[in-house]
MARLOVO-5904 format. One record per atom (N, C-alpha, C): residue number from 1; residue in three letters; chain; atom name; x, y, z. Coordinates in steps of 0.05 Angstrom, whole numbers, m for minus. Layout:
<atoms>
     i    aa   ch   at       xx       yy       zz
   NUM   Ala    A   CA        X        Y        Z
...
</atoms>
This chain:
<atoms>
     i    aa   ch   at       xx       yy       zz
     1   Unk    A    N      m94      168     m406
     1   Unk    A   CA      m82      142     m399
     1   Unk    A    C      m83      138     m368
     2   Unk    A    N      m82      113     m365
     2   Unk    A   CA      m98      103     m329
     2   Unk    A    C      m72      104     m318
     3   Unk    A    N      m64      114     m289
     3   Unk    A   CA      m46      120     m276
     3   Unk    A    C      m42      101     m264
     4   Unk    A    N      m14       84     m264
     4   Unk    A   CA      m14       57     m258
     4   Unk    A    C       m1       58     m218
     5   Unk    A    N      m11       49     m206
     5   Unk    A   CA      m12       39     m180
     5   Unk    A    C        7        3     m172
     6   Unk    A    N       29        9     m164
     6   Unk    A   CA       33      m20     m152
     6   Unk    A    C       34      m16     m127
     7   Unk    A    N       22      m41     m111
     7   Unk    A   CA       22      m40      m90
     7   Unk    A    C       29      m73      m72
     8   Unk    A    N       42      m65      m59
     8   Unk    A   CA       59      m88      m47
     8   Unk    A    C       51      m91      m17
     9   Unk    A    N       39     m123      m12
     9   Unk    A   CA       35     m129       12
     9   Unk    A    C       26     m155       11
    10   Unk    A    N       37     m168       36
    10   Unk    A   CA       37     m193       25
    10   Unk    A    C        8     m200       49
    11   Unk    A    N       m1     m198       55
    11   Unk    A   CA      m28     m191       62
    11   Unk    A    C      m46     m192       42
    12   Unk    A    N      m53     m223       28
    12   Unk    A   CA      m78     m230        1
    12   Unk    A    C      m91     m213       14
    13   Unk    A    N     m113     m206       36
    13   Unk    A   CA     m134     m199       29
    13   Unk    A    C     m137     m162       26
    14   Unk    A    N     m119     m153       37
    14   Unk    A   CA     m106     m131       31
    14   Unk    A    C     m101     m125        0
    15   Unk    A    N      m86     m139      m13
    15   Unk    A   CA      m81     m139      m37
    15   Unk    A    C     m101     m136      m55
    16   Unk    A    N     m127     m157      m50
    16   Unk    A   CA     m147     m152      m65
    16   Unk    A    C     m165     m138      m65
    17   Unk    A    N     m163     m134      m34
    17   Unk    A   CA     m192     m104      m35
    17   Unk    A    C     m186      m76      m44
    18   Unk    A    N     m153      m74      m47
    18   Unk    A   CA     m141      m55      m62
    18   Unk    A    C     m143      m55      m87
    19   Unk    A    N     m130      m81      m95
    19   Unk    A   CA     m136      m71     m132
    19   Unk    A    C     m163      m73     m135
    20   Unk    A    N     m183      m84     m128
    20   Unk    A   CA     m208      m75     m130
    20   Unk    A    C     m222      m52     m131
    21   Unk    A    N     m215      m41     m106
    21   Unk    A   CA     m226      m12     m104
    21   Unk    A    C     m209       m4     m118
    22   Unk    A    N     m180        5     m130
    22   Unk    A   CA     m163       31     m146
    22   Unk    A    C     m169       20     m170
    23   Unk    A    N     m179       m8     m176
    23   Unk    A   CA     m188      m22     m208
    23   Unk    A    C     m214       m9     m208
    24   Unk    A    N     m227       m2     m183
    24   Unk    A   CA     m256       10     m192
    24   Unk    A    C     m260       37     m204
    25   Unk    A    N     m234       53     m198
    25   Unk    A   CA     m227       81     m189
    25   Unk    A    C     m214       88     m217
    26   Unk    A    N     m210       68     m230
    26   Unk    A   CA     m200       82     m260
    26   Unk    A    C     m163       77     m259
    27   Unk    A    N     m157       61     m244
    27   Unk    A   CA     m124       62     m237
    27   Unk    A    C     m123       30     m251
    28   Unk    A    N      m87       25     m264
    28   Unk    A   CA      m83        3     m276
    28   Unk    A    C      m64       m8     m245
    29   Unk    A    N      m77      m24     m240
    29   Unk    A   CA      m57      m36     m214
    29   Unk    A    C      m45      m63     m214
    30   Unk    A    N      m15      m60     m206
    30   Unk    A   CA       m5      m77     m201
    30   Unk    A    C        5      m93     m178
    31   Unk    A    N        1     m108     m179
    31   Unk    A   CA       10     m126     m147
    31   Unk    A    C       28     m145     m143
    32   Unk    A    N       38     m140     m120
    32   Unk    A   CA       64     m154     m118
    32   Unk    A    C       58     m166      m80
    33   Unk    A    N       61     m198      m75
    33   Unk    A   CA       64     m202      m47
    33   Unk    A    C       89     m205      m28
    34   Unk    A    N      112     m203      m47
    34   Unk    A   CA      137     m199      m35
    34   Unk    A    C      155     m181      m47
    35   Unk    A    N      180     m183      m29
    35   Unk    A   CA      196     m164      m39
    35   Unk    A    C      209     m167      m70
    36   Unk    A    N      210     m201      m72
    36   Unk    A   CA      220     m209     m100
    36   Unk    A    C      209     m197     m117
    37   Unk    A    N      180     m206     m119
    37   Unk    A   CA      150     m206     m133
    37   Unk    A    C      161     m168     m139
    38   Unk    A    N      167     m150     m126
    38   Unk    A   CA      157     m128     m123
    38   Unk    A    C      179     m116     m141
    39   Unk    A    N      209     m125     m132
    39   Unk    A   CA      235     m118     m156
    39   Unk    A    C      220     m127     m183
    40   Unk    A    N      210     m152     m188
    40   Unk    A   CA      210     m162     m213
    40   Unk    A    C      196     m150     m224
    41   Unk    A    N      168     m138     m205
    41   Unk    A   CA      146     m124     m228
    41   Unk    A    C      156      m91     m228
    42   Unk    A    N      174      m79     m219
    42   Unk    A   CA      185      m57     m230
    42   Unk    A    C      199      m61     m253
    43   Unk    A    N      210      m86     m259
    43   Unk    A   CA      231      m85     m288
    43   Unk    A    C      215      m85     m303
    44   Unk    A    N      179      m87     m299
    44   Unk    A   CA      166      m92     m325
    44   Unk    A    C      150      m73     m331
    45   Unk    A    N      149      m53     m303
    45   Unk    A   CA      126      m28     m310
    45   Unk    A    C      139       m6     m293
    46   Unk    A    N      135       14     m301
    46   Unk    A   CA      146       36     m280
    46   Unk    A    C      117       51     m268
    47   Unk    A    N      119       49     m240
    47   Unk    A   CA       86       55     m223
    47   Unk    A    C       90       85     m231
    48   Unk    A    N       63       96     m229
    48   Unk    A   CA       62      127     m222
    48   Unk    A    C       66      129     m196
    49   Unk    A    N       60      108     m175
    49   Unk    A   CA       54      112     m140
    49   Unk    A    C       60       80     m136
    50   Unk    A    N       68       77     m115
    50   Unk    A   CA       83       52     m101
    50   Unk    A    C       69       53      m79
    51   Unk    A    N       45       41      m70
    51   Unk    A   CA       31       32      m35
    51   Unk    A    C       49        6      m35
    52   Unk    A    N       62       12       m3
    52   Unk    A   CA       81       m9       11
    52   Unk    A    C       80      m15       32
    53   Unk    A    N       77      m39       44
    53   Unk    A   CA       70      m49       63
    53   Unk    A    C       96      m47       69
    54   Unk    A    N      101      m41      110
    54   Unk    A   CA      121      m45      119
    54   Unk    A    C      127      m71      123
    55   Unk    A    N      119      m89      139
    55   Unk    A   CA      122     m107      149
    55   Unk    A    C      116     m132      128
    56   Unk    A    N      134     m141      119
    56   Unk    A   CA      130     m165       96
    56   Unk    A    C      149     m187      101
    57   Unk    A    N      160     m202      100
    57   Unk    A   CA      182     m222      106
    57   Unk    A    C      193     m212      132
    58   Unk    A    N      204     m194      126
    58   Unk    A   CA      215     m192      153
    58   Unk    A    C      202     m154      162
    59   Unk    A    N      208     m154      187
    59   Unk    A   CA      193     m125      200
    59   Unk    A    C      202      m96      191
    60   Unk    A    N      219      m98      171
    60   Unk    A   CA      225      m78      159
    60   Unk    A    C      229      m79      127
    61   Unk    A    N      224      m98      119
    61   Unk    A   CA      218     m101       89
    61   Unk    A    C      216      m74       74
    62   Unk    A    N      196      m63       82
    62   Unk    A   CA      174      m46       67
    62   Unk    A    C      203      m19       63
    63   Unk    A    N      214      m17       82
    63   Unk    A   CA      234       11       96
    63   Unk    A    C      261       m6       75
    64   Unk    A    N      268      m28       66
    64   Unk    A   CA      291      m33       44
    64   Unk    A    C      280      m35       20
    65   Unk    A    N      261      m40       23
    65   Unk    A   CA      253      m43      m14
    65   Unk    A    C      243      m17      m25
    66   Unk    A    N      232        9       m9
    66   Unk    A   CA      241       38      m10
    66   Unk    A    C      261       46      m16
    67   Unk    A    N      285       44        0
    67   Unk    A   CA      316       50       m6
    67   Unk    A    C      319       37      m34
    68   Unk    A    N      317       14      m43
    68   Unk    A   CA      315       m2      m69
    68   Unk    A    C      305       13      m90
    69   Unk    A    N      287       24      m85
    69   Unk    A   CA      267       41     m106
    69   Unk    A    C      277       62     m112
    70   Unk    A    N      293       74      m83
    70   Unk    A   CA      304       99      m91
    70   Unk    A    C      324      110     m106
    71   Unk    A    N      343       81     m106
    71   Unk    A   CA      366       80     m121
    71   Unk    A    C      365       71     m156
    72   Unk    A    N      335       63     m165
    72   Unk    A   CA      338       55     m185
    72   Unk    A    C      324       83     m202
    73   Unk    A    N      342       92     m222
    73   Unk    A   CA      329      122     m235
    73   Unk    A    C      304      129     m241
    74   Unk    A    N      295      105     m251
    74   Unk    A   CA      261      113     m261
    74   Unk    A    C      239      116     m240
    75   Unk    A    N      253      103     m214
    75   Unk    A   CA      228      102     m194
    75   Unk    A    C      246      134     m165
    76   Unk    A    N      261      138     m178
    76   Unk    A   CA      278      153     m158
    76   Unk    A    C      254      180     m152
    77   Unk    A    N      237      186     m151
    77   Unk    A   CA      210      209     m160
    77   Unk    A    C      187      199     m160
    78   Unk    A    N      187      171     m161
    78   Unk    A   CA      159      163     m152
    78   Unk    A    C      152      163     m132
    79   Unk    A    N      122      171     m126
    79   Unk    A   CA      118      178     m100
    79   Unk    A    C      110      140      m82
    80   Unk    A    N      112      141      m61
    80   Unk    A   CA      116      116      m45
    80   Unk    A    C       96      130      m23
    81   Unk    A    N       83      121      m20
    81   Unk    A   CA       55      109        9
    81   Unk    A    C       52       81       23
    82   Unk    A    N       73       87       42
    82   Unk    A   CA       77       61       59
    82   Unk    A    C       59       60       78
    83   Unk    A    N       44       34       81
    83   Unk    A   CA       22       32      100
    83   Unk    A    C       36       11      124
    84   Unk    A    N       35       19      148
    84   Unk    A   CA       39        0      167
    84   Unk    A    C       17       m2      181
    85   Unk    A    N        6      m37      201
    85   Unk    A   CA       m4      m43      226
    85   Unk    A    C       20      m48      240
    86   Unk    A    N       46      m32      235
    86   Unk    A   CA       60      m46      263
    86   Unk    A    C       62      m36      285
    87   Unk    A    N       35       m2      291
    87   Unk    A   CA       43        5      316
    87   Unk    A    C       16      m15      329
    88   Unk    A    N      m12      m26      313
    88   Unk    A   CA      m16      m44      337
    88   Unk    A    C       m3      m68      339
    89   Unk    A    N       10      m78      329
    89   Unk    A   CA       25     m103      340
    89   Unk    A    C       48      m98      357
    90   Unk    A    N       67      m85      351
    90   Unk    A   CA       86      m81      365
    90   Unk    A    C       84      m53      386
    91   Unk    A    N       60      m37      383
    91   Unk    A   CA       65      m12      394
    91   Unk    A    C       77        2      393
    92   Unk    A    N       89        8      371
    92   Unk    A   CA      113       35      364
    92   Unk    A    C      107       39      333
    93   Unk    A    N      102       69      332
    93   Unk    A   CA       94       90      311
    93   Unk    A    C      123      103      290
    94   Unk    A    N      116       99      272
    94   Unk    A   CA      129      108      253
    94   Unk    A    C      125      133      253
    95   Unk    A    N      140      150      244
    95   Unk    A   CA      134      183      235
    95   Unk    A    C      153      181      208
    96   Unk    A    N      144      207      192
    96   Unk    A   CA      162      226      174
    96   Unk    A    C      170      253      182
    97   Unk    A    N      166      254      211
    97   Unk    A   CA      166      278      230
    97   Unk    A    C      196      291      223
    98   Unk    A    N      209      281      222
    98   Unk    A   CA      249      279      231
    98   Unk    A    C      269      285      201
    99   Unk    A    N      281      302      201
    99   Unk    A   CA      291      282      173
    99   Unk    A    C      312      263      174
   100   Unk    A    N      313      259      199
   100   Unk    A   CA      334      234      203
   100   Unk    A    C      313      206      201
   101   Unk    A    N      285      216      200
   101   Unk    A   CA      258      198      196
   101   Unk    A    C      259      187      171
   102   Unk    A    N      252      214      152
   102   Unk    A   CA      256      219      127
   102   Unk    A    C      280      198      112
   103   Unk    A    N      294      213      121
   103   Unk    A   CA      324      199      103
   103   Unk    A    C      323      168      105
   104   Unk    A    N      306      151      123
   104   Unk    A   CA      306      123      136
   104   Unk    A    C      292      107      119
   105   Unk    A    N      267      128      123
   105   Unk    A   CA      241      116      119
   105   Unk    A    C      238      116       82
   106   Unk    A    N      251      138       66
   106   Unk    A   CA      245      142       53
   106   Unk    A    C      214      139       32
   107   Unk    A    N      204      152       43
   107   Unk    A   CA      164      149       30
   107   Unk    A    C      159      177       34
   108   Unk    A    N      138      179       16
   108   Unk    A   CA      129      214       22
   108   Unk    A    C      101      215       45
   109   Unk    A    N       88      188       49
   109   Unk    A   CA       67      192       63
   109   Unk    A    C       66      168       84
   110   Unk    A    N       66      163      103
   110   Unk    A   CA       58      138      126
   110   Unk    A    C       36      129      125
   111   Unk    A    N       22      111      123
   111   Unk    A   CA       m4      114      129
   111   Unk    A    C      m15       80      149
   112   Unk    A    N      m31       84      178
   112   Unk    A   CA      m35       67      183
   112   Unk    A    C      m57       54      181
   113   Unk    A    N      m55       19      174
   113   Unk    A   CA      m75        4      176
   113   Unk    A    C      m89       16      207
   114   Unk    A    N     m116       m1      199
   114   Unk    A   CA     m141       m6      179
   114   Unk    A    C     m144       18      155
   115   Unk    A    N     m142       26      137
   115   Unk    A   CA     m145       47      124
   115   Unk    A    C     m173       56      112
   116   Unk    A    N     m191       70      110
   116   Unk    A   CA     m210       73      106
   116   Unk    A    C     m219       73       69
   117   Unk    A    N     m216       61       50
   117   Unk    A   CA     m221       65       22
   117   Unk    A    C     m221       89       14
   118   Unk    A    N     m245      117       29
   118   Unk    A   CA     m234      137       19
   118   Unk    A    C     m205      154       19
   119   Unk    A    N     m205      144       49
   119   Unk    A   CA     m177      157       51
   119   Unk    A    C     m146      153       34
   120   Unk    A    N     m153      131       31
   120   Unk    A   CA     m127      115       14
   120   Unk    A    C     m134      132       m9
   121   Unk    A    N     m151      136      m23
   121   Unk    A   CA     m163      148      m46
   121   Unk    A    C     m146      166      m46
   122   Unk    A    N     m152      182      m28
   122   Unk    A   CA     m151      216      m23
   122   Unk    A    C     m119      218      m26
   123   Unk    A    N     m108      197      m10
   123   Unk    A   CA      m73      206       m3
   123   Unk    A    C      m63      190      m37
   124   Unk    A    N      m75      179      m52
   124   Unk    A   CA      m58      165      m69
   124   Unk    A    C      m62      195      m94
   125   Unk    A    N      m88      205      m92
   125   Unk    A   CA      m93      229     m110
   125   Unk    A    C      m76      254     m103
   126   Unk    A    N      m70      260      m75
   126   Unk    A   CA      m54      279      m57
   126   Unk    A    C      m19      274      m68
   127   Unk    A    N      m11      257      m72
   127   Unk    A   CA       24      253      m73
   127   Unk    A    C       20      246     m103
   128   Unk    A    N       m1      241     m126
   128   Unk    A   CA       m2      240     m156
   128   Unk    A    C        1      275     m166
   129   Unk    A    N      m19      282     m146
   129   Unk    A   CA      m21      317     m160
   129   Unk    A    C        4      329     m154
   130   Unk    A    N       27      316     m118
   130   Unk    A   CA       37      329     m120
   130   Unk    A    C       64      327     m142
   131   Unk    A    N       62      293     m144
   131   Unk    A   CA       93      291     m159
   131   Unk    A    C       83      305     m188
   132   Unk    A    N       64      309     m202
   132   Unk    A   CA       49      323     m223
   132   Unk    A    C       60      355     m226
   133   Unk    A    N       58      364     m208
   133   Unk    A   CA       69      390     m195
   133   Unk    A    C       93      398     m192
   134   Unk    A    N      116      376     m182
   134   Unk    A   CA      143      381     m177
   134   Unk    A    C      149      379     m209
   135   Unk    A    N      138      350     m227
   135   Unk    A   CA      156      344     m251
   135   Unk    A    C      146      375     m280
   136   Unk    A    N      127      380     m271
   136   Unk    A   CA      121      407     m290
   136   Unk    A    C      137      433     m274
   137   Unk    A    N      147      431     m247
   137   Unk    A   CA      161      452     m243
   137   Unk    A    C      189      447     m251
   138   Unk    A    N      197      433     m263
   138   Unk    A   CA      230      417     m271
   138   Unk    A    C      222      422     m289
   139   Unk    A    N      203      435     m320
   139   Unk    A   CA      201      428     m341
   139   Unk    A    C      216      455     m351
</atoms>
């Protein structure tokens, strides 16, 4: 069964060259351009992996609708890959360095625009094998 991917950004052209390439890649993807869009399509599918744009309505979108995710049980273990451009616009870098980072940010991976196709690949296969790994070590 195809490992389902939502990914949230309200960035159309972003959106499409994503589900394109992870629709090419054997992944069932879903898309969401806002934060609404993004609650509603969790009541209808539960992702294996959540890609999240930080910056969406407002400049921290991406960092509450995480906390959102985290609180609701079925997605409380899914792994989350938040992509920001906001250190070139604004010049200031996110980390998961801290766990006062951690605890904020809540995502298992950062990742900054422009992103390279393989790479996105690589990190969405990297936090699948690992949450794969934690939920067979709970078994």
């Amino acid at each position: 069964m195809a490992e389902t991917v939502l990914v949230i950004d309200d960035d159309q052209d972003f959106l499409e060259a994503t589900e394109t390439l992870l629709d090419a890649m054997g992944f069932n993807v879903v898309t969401a351009a806002s934060s609404s869009a993004a609650m509603e399509a969790v009541e209808k599918v539960t992702p294996d992996v959540i890609l999240l744009d930080v910056m969406m309505e407002r400049a921290d979108s991406g960092f509450t609708l995480a906390q959102r995710f985290r609180r609701k049980p079925e997605l409380a273990k899914t792994p989350i890959i938040m992509v920001t451009g906001v250190s070139e616009h604004l010049g200031h870098r996110y980390s998961l360095d801290t766990p006062q980072e951690r605890q904020w940010i809540r995502a298992d991976l950062l990742l900054e625009k422009p992103l390279r196709p393989e790479d996105l690949l690589g990190h969405i296969r990297q936090v699948l094998d690992q949450a794969h790994e934690n939920s067979a070590a709970h078994h």
